[in-house]
C-alpha positions as CSV (number, residue, x, y, z in Angstrom):
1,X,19.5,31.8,9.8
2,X,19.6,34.7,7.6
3,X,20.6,32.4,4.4
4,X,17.6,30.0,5.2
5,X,15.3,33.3,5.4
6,X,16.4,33.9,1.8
7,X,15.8,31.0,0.3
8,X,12.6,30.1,1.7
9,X,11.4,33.9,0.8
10,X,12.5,32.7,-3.0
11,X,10.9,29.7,-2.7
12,X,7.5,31.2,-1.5
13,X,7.7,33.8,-4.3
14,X,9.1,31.3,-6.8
15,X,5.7,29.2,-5.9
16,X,3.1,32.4,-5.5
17,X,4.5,33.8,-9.6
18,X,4.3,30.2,-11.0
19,X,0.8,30.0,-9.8
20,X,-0.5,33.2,-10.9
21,X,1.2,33.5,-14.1
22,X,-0.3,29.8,-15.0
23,X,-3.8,32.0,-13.9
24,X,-3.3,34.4,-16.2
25,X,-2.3,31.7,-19.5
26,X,-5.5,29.8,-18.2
27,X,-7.7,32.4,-20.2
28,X,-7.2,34.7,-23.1
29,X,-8.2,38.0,-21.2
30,X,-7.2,36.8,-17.7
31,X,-5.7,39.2,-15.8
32,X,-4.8,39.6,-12.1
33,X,-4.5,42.0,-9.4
34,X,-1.5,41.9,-6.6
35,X,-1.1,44.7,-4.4
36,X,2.0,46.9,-5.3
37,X,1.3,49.5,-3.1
38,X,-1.0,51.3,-6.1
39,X,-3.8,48.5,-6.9
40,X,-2.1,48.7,-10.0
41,X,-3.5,45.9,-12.7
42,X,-0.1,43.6,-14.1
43,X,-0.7,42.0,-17.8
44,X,1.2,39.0,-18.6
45,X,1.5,38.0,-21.9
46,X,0.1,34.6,-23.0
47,X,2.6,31.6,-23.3
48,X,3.0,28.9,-25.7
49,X,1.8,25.4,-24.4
50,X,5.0,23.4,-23.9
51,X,6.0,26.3,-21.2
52,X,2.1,26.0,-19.6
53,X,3.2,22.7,-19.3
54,X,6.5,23.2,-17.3
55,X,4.3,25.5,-15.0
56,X,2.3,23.1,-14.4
57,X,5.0,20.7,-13.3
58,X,6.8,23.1,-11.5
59,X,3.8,23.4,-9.5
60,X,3.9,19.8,-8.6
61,X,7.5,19.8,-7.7
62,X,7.0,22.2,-4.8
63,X,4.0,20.2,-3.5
64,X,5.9,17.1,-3.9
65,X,3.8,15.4,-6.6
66,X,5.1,13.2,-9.3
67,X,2.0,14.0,-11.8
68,X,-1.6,15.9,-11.3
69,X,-3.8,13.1,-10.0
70,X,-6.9,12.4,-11.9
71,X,-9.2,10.5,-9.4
72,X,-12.3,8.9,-10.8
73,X,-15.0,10.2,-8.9
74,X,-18.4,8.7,-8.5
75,X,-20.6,10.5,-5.7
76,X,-17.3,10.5,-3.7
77,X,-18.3,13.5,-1.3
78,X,-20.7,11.3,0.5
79,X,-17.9,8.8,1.8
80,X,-16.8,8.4,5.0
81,X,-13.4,9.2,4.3
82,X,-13.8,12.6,2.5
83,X,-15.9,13.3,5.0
84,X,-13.8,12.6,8.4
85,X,-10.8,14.3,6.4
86,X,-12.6,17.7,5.7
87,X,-13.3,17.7,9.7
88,X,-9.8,17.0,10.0
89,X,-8.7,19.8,8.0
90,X,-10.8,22.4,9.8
91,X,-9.6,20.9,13.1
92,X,-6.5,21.5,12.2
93,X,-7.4,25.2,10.4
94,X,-9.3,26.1,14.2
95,X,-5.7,25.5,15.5
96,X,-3.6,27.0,13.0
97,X,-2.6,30.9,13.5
98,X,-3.3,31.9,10.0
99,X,-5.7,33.8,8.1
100,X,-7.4,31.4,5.8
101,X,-11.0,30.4,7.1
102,X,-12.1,27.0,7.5
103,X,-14.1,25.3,5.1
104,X,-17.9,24.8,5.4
105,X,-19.6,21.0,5.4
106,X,-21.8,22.4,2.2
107,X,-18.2,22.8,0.2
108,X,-18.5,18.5,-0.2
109,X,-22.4,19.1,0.1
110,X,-21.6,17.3,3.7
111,X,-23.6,17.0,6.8
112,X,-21.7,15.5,9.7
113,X,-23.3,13.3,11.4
114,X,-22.2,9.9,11.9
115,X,-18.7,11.3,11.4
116,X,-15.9,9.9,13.4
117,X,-14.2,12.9,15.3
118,X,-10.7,13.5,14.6
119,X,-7.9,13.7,17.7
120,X,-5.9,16.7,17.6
121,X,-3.4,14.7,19.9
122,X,-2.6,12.7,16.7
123,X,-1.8,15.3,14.3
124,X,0.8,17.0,16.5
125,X,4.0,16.9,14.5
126,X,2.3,14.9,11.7
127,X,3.7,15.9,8.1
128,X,1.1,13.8,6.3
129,X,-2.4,12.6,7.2
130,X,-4.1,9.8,4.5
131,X,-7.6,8.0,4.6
132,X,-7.4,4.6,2.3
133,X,-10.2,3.4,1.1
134,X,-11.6,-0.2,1.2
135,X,-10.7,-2.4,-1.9
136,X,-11.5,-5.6,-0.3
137,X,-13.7,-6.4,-3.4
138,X,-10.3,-6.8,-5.7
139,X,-9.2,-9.3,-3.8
140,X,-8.9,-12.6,-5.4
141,X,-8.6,-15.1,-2.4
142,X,-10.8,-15.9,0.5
143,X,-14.4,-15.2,-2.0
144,X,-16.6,-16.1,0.9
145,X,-15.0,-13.7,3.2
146,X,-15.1,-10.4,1.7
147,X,-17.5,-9.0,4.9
148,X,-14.8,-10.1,6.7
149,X,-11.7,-8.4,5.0
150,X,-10.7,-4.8,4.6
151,X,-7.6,-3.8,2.0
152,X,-5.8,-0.9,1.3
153,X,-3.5,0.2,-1.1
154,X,-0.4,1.6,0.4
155,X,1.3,2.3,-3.3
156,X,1.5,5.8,-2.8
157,X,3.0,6.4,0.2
158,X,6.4,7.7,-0.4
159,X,9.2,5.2,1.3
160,X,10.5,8.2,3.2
161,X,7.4,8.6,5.3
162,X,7.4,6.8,8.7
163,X,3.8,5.6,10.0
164,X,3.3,7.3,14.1
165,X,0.0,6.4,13.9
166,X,-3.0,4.1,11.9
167,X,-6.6,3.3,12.6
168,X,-9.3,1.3,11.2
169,X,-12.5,3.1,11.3
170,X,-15.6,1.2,11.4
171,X,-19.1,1.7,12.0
172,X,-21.2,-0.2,13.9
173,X,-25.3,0.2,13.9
174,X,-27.2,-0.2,17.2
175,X,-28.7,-3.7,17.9
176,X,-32.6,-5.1,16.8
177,X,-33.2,-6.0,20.4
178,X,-30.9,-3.8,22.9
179,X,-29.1,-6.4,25.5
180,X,-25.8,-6.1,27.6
181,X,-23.5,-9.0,25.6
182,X,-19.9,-8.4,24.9
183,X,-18.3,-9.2,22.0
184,X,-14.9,-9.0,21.3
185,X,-13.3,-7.5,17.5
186,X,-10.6,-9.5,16.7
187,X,-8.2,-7.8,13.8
188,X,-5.5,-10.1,11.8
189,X,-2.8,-9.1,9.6
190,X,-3.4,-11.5,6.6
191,X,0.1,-13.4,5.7
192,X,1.4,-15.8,2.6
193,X,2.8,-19.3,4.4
194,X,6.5,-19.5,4.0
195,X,7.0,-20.7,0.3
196,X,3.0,-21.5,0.0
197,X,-0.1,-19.9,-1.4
198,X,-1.8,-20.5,1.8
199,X,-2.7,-18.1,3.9
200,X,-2.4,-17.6,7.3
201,X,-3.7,-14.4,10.2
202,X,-1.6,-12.7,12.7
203,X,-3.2,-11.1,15.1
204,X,-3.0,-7.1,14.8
205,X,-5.2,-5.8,17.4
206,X,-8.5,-7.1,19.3
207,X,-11.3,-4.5,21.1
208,X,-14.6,-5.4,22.9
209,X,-17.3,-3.9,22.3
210,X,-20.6,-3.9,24.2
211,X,-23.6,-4.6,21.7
212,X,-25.9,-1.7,22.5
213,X,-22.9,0.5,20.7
214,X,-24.0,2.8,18.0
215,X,-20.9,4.9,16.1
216,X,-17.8,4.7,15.3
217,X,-15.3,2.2,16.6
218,X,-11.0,3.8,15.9
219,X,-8.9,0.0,16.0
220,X,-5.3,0.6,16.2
221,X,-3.2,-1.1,13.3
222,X,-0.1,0.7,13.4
223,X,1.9,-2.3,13.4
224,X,0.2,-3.5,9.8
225,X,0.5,-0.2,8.6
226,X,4.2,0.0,9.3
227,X,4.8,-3.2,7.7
228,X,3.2,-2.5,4.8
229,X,4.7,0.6,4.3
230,X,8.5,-1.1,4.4
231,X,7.4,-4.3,2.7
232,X,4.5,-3.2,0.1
233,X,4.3,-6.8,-1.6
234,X,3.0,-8.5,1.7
235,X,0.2,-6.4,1.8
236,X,-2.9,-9.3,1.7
237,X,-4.9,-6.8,3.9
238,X,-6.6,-7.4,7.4
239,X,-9.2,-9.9,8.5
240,X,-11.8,-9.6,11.3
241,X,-13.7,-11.8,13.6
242,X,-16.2,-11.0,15.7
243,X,-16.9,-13.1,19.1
244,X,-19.7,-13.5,21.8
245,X,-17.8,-13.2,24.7
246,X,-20.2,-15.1,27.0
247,X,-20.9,-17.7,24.8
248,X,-17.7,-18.0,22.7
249,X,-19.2,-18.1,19.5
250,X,-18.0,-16.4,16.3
251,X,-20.6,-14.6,14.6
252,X,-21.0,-12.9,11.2
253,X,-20.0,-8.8,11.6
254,X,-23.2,-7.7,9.9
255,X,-25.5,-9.6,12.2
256,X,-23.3,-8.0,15.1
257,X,-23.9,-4.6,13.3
258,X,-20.3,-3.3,11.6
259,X,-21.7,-1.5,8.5
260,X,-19.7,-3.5,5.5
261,X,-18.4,-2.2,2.1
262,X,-21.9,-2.2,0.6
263,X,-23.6,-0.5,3.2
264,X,-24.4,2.9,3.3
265,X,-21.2,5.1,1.4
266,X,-21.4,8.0,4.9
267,X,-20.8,4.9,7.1
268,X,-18.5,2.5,4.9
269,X,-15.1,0.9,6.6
270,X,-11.6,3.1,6.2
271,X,-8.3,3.4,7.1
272,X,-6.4,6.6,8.2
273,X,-2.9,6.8,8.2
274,X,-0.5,9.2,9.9
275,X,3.0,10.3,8.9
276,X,6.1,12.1,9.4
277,X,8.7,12.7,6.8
278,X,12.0,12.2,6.9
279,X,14.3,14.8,6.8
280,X,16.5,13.1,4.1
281,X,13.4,12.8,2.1
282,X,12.1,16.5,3.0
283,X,15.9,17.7,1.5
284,X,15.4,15.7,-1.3
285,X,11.8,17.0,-2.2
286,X,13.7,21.0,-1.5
287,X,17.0,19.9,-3.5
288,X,14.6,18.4,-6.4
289,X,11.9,21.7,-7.0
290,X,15.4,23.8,-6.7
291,X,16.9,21.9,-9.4
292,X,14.1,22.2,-11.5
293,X,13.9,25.8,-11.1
294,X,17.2,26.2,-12.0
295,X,17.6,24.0,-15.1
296,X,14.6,25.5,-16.7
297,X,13.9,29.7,-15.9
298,X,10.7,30.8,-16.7
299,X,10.8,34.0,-18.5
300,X,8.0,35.9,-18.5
301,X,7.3,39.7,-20.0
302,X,5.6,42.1,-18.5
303,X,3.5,44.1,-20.6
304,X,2.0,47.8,-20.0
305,X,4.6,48.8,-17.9
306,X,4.4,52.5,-18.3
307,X,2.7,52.9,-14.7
308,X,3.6,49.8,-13.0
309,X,6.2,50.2,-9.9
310,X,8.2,47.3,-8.0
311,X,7.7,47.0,-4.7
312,X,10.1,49.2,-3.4
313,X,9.7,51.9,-6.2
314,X,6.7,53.6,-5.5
315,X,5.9,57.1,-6.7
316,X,7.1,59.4,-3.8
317,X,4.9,62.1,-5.0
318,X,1.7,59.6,-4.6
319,X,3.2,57.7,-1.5
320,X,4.3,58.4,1.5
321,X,7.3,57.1,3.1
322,X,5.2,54.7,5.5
323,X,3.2,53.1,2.8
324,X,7.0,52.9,0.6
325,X,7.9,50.9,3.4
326,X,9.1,47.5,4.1
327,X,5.6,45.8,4.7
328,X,3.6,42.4,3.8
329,X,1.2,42.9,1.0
330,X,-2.2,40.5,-0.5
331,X,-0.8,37.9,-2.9
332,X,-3.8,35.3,-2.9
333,X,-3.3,31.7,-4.6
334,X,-6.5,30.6,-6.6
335,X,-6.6,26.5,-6.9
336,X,-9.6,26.7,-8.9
337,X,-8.4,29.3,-11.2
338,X,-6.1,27.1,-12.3
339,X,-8.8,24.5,-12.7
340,X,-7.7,22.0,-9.9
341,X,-11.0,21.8,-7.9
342,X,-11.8,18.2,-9.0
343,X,-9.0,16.9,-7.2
344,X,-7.7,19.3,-4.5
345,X,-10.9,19.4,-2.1
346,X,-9.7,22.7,0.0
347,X,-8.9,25.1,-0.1
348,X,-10.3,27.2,-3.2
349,X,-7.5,29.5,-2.6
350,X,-5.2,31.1,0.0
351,X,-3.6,34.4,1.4
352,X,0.1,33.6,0.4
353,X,1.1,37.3,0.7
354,X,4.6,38.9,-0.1
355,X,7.2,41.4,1.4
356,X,8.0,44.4,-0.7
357,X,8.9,47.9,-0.2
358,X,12.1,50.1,0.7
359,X,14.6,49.5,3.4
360,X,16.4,52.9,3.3
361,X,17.9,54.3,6.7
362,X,17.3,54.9,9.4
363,X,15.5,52.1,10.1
364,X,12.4,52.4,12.3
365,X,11.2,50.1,14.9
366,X,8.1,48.7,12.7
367,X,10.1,47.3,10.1
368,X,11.8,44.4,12.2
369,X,15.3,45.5,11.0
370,X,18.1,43.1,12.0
371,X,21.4,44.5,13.5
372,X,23.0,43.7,10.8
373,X,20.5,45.5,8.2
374,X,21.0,48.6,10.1
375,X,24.8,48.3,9.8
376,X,24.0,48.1,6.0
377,X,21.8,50.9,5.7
378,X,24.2,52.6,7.0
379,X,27.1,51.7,5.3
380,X,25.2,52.1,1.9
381,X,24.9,55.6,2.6
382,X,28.4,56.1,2.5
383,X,29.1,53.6,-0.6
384,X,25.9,53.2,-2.6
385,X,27.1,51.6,-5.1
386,X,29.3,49.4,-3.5
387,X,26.7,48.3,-0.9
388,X,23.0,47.6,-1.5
389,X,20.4,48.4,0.6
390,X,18.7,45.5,3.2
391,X,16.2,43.2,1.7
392,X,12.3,42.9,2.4
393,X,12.2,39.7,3.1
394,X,9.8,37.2,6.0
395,X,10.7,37.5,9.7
396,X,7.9,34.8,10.1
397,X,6.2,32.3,8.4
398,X,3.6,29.8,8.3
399,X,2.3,26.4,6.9
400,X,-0.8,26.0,5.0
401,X,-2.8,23.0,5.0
402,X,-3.8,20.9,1.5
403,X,-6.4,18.3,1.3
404,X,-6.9,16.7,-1.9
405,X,-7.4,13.3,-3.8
406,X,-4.7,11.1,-5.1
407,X,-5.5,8.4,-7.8
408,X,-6.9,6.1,-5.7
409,X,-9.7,8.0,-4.4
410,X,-7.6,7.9,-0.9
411,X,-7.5,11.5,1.0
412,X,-4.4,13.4,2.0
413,X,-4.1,16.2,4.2
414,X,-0.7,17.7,3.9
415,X,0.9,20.7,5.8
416,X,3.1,22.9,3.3
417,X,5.6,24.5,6.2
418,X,6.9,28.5,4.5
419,X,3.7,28.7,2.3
420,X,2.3,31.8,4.1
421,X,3.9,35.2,4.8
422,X,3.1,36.3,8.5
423,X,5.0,39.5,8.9
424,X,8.4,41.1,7.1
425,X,11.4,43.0,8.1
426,X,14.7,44.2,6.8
427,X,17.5,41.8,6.3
């Protein structure tokens, strides 16, 4: 436990410097502010552009991207997906016990009505939460049917990540004349015949509907969504039909009301897809950001040092013992500082915070102390030399939430677990 503690305390720190020090090469008289205990300013020197670039990538690494996407965005904020997913991702800040506040609507310009709710049931013990967006347009076969089909491109989820959950969203206006019909949604998985160009639907998933309905209809296609995510060549997409119960007819989906890919962008067709990572793929994505970090240090010099103090060597004269202290202090993580706002949608920034400070005997009661730290104070008083002091390291920590925009225009929300300092203690 204490050995985990450690590393994930590196990694957090390794992640929080890497940011800011990309901050400060982003301009030439960028400085920033962390607090040392003395609200000291620290000056980094600039750094030439092949090591701006290995920031940058480092960066990636730990959030478990390949490259910095660069979506093409056209008026994107008023989709239905962005839109859903930035509820989503203030559901789940309401939940969360951290210090980072949600986002407003007005950050995507948003207003959300006509916004399908998100269930917190669903994200419980999710590690990954994406909305796909409706290519059915691309699609070569079946011209005449394109009201009919819905696609999505499952290219970037990673093979390690199992589906728990999927849903169609679509949106269905309310009727010309209001009557009590039923009609029944009928969802089919859209296969190539055995050795054959012909095509052929397996039913996914069916839902009635009364026709006086107005909003948003979830359709469970977890079964698609799992297959497609194993086998991604047989993804043809899905196919609907729509049927008057009572009369047994098939009729088109726009004269029953389900708003198609050229209707209005707030009420367009999605997918949303939930995941869970495995934990051979979450040790790989650890072991892979470690290895870069250790085949390539970053060195950088600190410059004006003359009044600058470590946490942990604070001016006794100026400070008392309490505020020399083992303690959290404000380290805050600027996304658009470092000029990723037109693909990360929130947040701006967040409270990352640090431990720092002494951890000299005796040890009191508020600095969370393990047994064994108090052993070592001890002994360290007796052979200083021979044995260090206890670190300031987390006793707890948190995840922190990212929603941003991969290539595709598709959304992902992704929990970060060990991203945010809640409180520190000797070790």
């Amino acid at each position: 436990m204490e050995e985990a503690r450690f590393i994930t305390c590196r990694i957090l720190i390794s992640f929080a410097c890497i940011i800011h020090v990309y901050m400060v090469l982003c301009s030439e008289a960028t400085v920033y502010k962390t607090d040392n205990g003395l609200e000291e300013t620290i000056a980094f020197n600039r750094m030439p552009s092949k090591e701006k670039s290995e920031l940058h990538e480092e960066i990636l690494a730990l959030l478990g991207l390949h490259h910095r996407p660069n979506p093409v965005k056209n008026n994107v904020v008023e989709k239905s997906a962005p839109r859903f997913m930035l509820q989503l991702y203030n559901k789940i800040r309401s939940n969360d016990d951290d210090e980072t506040p949600e986002v407003e609507p007005s950050r995507l310009q948003l207003a959300f009505n006509n916004t399908p709710v998100p269930d917190i049931n669903k994200i419980i013990g999710t590690d990954v939460i994406m909305s796909f967006v409706n290519h059915a347009k691309k699609l070569h076969y079946l011209p005449h049917e394109k009201d009919r089909m819905f696609y999505f491109d499952f290219s970037d989820v990673s093979p390690g990540e199992s589906v728990t959950n999927a849903e169609l969203k679509l949106y269905k206006e309310p009727p010309k004349r209001r009557n009590k019909s039923i009609y029944l949604i009928e969802i089919f998985r859209i296969k190539r015949r055995n050795d054959s160009e012909d095509m052929i639907l397996e039913p996914e998933t069916n839902l009635t509907v009364k026709k006086n309905y107005e909003g948003w209809l979830s359709i469970n296609v977890t079964n698609a969504a799992n297959y497609w995510s194993v086998f991604r060549t047989e993804n043809l997409g899905l196919y609907m039909r729509v049927t008057d119960v009572k009369k047994g007819e098939m009729i088109d989906s726009d004269t029953f009301g389900i708003v198609g890919e050229d209707g209005p962008e707030n009420k367009q067709p999605f997918m949303v897809g939930y995941f869970k990572m495995t934990n051979e793929l979450r040790m790989r994505r650890t072991s892979s950001a470690r290895k870069r970090r250790n085949s390539s240090p970053m060195k950088v010099e600190v410059v004006n040092t003359e009044d600058y103090h470590q946490p942990g060597e604070y001016n006794h004269s100026r400070e008392d013992y309490r505020r020399q202290a083992c303690q959290r202090h404000t380290l805050v993580v600027s996304f658009r500082d470092l000029g990723w706002n037109d693909w990360i949608i929130a947040p701006d920034e967040y409270a990352a915070f640090y431990c720092g400070g002494e951890c000299s005997f005796p040890l009191g009661a508020h600095l969370n102390a393990t047994n064994h730290a108090i052993v070592q104070s001890l002994v360290h008083l007796y052979e200083p030399t021979e044995v260090p002091k206890p670190c300031c390291a987390p006793t707890q920590m948190y995840g922190q939430t990212i929603l941003y925009f991969d290539d595709n225009l598709n959304v992902l929300l992704k929990r970060y677990n060990n991203m945010v300092v809640k409180s520190c203690g000797c070790h």
